[in-house]
VOGU-3710 file (C-alpha; in Angstrom, 3 decimals, decimal comma):
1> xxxxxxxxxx> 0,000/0,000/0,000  1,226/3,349/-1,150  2,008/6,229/2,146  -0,755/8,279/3,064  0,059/11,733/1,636  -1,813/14,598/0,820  -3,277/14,484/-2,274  -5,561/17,614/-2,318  -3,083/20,042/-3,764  -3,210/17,845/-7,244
11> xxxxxxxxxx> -6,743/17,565/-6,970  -7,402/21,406/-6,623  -5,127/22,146/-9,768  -7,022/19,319/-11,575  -10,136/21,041/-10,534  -8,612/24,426/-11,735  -7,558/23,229/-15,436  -11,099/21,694/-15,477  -12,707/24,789/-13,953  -10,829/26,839/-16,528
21> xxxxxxxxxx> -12,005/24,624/-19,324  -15,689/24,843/-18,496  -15,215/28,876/-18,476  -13,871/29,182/-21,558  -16,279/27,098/-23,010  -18,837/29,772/-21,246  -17,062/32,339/-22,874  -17,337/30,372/-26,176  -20,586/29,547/-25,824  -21,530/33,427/-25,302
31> xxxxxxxxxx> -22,153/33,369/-21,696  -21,488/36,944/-19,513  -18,391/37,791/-18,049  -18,341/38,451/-14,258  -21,076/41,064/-13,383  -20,514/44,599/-12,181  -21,675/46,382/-9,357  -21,687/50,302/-9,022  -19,545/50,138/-5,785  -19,533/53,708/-5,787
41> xxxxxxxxxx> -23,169/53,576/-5,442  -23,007/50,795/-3,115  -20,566/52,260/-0,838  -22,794/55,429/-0,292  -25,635/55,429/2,674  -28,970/54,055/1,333  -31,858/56,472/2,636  -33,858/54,119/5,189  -36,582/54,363/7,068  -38,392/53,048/10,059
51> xxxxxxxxxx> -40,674/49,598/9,099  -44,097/51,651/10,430  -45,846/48,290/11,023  -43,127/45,355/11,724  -41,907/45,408/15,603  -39,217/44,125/17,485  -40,088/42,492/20,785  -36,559/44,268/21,656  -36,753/47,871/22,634  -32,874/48,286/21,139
61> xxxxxxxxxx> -33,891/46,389/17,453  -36,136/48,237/15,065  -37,507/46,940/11,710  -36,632/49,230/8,974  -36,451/49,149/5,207  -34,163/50,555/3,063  -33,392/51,596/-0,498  -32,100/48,608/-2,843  -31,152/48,497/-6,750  -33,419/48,521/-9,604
71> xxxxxxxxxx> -35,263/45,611/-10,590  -37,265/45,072/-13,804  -39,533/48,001/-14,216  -38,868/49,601/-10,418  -36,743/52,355/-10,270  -35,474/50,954/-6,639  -36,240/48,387/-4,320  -37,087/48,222/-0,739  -34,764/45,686/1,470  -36,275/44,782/4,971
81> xxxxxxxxxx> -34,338/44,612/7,782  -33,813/44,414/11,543  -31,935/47,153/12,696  -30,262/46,942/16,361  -27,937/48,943/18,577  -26,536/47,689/21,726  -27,593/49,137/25,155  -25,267/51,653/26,309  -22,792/51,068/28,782  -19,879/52,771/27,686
91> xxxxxxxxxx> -19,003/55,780/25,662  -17,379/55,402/22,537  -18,092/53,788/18,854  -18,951/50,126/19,099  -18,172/47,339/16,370  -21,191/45,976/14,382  -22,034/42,686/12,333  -23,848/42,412/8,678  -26,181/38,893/9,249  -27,131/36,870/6,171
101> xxxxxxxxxx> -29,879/34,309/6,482  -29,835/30,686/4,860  -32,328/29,584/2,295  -35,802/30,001/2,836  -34,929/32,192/5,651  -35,365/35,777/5,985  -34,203/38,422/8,799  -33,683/36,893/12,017  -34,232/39,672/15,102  -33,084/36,932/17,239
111> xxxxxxxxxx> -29,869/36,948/15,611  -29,376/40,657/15,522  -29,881/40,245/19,923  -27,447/37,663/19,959  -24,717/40,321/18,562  -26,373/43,538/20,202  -26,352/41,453/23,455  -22,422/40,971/23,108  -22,109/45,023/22,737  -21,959/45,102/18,974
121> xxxxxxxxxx> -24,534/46,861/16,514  -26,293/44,597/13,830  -28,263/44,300/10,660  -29,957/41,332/9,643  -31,318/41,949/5,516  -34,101/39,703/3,915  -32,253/38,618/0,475  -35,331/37,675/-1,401  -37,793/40,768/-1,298  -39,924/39,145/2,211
131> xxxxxxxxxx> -40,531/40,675/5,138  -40,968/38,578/8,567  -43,812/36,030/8,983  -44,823/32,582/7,648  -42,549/29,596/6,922  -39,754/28,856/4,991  -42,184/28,194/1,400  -44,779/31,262/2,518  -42,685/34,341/3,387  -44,838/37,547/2,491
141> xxxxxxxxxx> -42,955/39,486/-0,003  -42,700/43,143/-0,361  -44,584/45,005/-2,674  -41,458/46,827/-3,483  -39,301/43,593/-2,895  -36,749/42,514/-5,182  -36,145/38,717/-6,643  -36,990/36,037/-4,937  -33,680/33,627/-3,698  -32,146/31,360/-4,032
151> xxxxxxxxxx> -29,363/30,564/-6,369  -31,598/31,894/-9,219  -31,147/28,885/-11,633  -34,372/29,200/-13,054  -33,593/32,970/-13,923  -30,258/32,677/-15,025  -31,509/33,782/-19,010  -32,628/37,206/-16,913  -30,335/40,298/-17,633  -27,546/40,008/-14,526
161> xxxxxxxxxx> -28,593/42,912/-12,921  -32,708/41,537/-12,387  -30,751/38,031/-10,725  -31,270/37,345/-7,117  -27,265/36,910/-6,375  -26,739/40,481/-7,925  -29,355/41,747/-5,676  -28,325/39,795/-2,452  -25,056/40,900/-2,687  -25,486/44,348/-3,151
171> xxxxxxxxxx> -28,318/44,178/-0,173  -25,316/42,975/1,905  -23,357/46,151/0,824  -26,064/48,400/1,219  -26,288/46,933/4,906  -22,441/47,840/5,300  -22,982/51,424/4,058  -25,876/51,873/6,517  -23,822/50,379/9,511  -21,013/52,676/8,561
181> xxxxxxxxxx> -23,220/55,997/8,308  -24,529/55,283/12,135  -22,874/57,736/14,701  -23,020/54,893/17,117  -20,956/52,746/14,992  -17,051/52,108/14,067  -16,777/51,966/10,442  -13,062/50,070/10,727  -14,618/47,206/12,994  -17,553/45,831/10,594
191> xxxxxxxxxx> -17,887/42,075/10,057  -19,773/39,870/8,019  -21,861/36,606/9,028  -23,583/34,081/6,905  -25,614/30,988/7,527  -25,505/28,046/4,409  -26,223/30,664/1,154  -25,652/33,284/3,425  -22,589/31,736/3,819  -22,083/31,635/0,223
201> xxxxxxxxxx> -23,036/35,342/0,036  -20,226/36,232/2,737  -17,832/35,230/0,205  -19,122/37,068/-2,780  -19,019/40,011/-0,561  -16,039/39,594/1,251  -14,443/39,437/-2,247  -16,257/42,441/-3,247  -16,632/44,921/-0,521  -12,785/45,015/1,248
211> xxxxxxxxxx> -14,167/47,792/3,910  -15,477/44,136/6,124  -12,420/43,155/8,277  -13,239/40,294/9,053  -15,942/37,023/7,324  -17,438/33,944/9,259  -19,004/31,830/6,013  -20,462/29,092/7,950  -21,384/25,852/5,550  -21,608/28,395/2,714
221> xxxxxxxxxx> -18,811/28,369/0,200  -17,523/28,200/-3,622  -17,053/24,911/-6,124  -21,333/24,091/-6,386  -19,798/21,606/-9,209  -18,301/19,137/-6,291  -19,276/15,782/-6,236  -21,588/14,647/-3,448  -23,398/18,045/-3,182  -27,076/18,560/-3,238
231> xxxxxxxxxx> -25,625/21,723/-4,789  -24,424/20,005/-7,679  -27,552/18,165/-7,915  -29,476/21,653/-8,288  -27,111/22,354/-11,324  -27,603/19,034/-12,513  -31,030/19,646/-12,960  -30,410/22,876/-15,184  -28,290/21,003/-17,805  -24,718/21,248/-18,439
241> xxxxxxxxxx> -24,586/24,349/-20,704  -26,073/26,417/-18,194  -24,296/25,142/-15,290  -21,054/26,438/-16,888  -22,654/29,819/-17,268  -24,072/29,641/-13,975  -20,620/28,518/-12,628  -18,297/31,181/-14,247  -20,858/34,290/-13,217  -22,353/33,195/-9,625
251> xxxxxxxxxx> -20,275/30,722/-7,870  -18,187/32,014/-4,527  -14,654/30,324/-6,316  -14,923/33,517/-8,739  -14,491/36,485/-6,092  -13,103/34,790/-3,036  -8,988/35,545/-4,713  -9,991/39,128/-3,924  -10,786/38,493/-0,312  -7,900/40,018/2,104
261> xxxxxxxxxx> -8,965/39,644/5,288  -8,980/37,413/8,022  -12,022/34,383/7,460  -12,949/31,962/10,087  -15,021/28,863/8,132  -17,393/26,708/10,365  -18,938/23,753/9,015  -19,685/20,134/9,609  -18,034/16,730/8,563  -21,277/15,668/6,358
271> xxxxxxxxxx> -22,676/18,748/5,239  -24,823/17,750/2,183  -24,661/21,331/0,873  -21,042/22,237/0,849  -18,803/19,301/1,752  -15,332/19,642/2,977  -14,288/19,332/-0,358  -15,681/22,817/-1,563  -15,024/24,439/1,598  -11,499/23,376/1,526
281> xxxxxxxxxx> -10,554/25,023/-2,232  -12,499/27,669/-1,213  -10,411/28,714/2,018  -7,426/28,016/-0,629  -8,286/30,422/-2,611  -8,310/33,694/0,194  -5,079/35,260/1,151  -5,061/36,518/4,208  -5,975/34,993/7,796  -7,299/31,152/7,625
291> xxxxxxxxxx> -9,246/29,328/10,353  -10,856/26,564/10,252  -13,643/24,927/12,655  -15,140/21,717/11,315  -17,225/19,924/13,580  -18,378/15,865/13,413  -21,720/15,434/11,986  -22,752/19,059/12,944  -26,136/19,601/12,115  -27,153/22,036/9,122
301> xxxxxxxxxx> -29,299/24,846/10,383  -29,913/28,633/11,048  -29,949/28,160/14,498  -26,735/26,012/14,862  -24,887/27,629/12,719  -25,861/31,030/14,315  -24,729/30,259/17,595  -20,999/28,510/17,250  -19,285/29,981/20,225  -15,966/30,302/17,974
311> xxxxxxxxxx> -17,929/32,738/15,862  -18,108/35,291/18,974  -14,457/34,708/20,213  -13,239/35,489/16,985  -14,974/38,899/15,912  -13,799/39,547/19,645  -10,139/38,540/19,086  -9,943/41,287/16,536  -12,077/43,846/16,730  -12,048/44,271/20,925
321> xxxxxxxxxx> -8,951/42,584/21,708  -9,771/39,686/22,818  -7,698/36,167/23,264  -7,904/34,696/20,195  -8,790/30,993/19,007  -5,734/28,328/18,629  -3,491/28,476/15,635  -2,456/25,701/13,701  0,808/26,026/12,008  1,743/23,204/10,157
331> xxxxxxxxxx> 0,625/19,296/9,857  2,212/16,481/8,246  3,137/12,249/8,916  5,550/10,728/10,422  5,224/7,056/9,504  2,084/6,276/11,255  1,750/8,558/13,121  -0,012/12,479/11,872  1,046/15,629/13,378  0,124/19,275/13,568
341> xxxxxxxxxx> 2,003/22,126/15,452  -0,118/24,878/17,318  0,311/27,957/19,148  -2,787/29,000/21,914  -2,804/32,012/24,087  -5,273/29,369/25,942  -4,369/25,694/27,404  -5,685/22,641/25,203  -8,410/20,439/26,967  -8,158/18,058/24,155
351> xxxxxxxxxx> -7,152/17,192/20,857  -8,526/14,743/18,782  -8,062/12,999/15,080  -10,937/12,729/13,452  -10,801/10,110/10,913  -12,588/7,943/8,300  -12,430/4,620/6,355  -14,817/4,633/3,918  -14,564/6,219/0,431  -16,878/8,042/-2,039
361> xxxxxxxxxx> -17,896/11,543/-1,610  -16,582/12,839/1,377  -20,002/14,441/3,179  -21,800/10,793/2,798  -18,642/8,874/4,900  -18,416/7,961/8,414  -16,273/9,939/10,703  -14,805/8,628/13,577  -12,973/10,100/16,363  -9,535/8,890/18,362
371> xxxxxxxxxx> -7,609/10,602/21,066  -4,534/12,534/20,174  -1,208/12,992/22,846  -0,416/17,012/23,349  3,060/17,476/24,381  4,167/21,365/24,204  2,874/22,643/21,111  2,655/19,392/18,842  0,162/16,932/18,809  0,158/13,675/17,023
381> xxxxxxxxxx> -1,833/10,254/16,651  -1,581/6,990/14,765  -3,412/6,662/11,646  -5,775/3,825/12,427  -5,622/1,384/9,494  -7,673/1,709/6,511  -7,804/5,188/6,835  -9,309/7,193/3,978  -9,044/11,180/4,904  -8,431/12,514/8,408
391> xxxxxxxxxx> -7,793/15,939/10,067  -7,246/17,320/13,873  -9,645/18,831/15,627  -8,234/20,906/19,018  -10,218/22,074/21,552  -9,227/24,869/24,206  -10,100/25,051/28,030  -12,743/27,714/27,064  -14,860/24,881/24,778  -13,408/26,509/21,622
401> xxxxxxxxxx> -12,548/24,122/18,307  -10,281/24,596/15,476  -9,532/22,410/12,869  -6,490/21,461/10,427  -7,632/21,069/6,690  -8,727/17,618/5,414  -6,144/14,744/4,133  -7,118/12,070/2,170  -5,088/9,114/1,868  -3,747/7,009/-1,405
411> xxxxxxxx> -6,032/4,559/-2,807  -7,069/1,716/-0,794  -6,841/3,475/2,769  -3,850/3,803/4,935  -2,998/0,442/5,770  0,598/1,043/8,562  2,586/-0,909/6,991  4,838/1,555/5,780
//
């Protein structure tokens, strides 16, 4: 049996030189270039106003709406949102969040009082022209609303600027200018959040608007074309022609190169939306701060993806100095054995491999977990045998995970005889 190496830097240049042929076919085959936003507009305070009949059971959240882009025959659209300032405490300018629902979500005031509750200011946008109420299939939509999410594969024949991932993004923006025009807020200490395609929005934007210092895409990412996605199976089902259009316009893997600041990336082991895989060339294709948090069999949700604790400690890290989560340096194998140096202002309760044996796509295989040996700032384990991919997962004393990226082992498994 060959060594277990790390095989994912081929893969993602295979997946480039493929990626690169399907977009030149695009090209060939007439589809658009990337679109273009007005970023001067963008970057200017929309006029907003208070939502006269939507209220917040929170005296410090308000339900507002405010100005969007054009869509089909409306001069301008109108983007609901919750609106929310922290209660006072302290003098002085306090940092603030941009929130981005998943699909078939819309503005969570919930979310905005988790953020205002931690002393930051927060907007939480509806991306597909709804306002609050019903379920997930039977939002209300605004008169004034603009397209409907999500992914806009039926619509992708529709002029760029009248598609929902043109208007979601520059909702997101918007929501940015409006944070920044606040006296109560600091403009320099702005983050953005996303849940699933909010996730996926977080990179578009991150990639597009470089005033955010600092993204948390959480599930969401780039590469819909990876196998073993239910992603993939929604471009499956609009043929292959437009899936190559729909590829080289809207997917994440297009703007993420432009993204320069610090990302952390939460998401679980089997996520049927965005498996490892994607996430992975995704957070290879950002340059500047990478951290990882990838959690066994973590369930897909708004609510749990909301409310990762490493989320909080690392908007707090940066923006108001707090301790920040460990930092994995380098991995690699010894023989049998896998290791990964760290550095953490905090002490390690654990470390753990996390490891599989089964092949196939990588969201629909068994993870397993072993106990790793932390001696000063290394930590190894033996590979068990049979192994197929693996990665380490540390946790601190304060409950706080990070994760090294993914390998995957040669064909066959690991099998320790080396």
């Amino acid at each position: 049996m060959k060594q277990c190496a790390e095989q994912f830097e081929l893969k993602r240049m295979a997946a480039k030189w493929l990626f690169g042929l399907m977009l030149l076919s695009g090209i060939m085959a007439g589809a658009a270039g990337l679109p273009q936003w007005d970023m001067a507009k963008l970057e200017t305070a929309p006029a907003w106003r208070v939502a006269p009949k939507i209220k917040s059971k929170y005296p410090n959240i308000r339900g507002i709406f405010y100005e969007g882009l054009a869509f089909g025959k409306m001069p301008s659209t109108q983007v609901f949102a919750w609106l929310g300032l922290p209660e006072r405490t302290t003098y002085g300018k306090v940092p603030a969040r941009v929130l981005i629902h998943g699909g078939g979500g819309t503005a969570f005031e919930e979310w905005v009082k988790l953020w205002t509750d931690r002393g930051y200011a927060a907007i939480a946008m509806d991306t597909s022209g709804c306002i609050p109420g019903g379920d997930n299939s039977k939002r209300p939509r605004h008169k004034d609303g603009g397209p409907g999410g999500f992914g806009g594969f039926a619509t992708l024949d529709s002029p760029a600027g009248d598609q929902w991932a043109y208007h979601a993004v520059a909702d997101v923006i918007l929501a940015n200018s409006l944070l920044r025009s606040l006296p109560e807020v600091d403009p320099e200490r702005i983050v953005v959040t996303g849940i699933s395609w909010g996730g996926y929005l977080t990179c578009i934007s991150a990639g597009t608007d470089s005033r955010f210092k600092l993204a948390v895409p959480v599930y969401g990412c780039g590469f819909f074309n990876e196998a073993g996605s239910n992603m993939k199976k929604a471009l499956d089902g609009i043929g292959q022609e437009k899936t190559v259009r729909w590829m080289a316009r809207w997917d994440a893997s297009n703007y993420l190169e432009q993204a320069k600041m610090p990302f952390l990336w939460i998401s679980g082991t089997n996520d049927v939306w965005f498996p490892l895989t994607s996430l992975t060339k995704s957070l290879a294709l950002t340059s500047g701060q990478k951290n990882l948090c990838v959690k066994v069999r973590l369930v897909h949700g708004q609510g749990q993806g909301q409310s990762q604790s490493e989320i909080f400690a690392f908007a707090d890290a940066i923006l108001n100095n707090g301790v920040s989560l460990p930092e994995i340096n380098a991995a690699g194998q010894i023989k049998t054995s896998a290791w990964i140096d760290f550095r953490s202002k905090t002490p390690l309760k654990e470390a753990a491999l996390i490891f599989t044996r089964d092949g196939g796509p990588i969201n629909g295989r068994k993870w397993e977990t072993a106990p790793a040996m932390i001696k000063d700032n290394r930590v190894t384990a033996d590979i068990p045998s049979g192994t197929t991919a693996w990665f380490f997962n540390l946790t601190d004393t304060r409950g706080l995970t990070v994760s090294s990226k993914f390998k995957e082992c040669s064909s066959g498994g690991f099998s320790g005889d080396q």
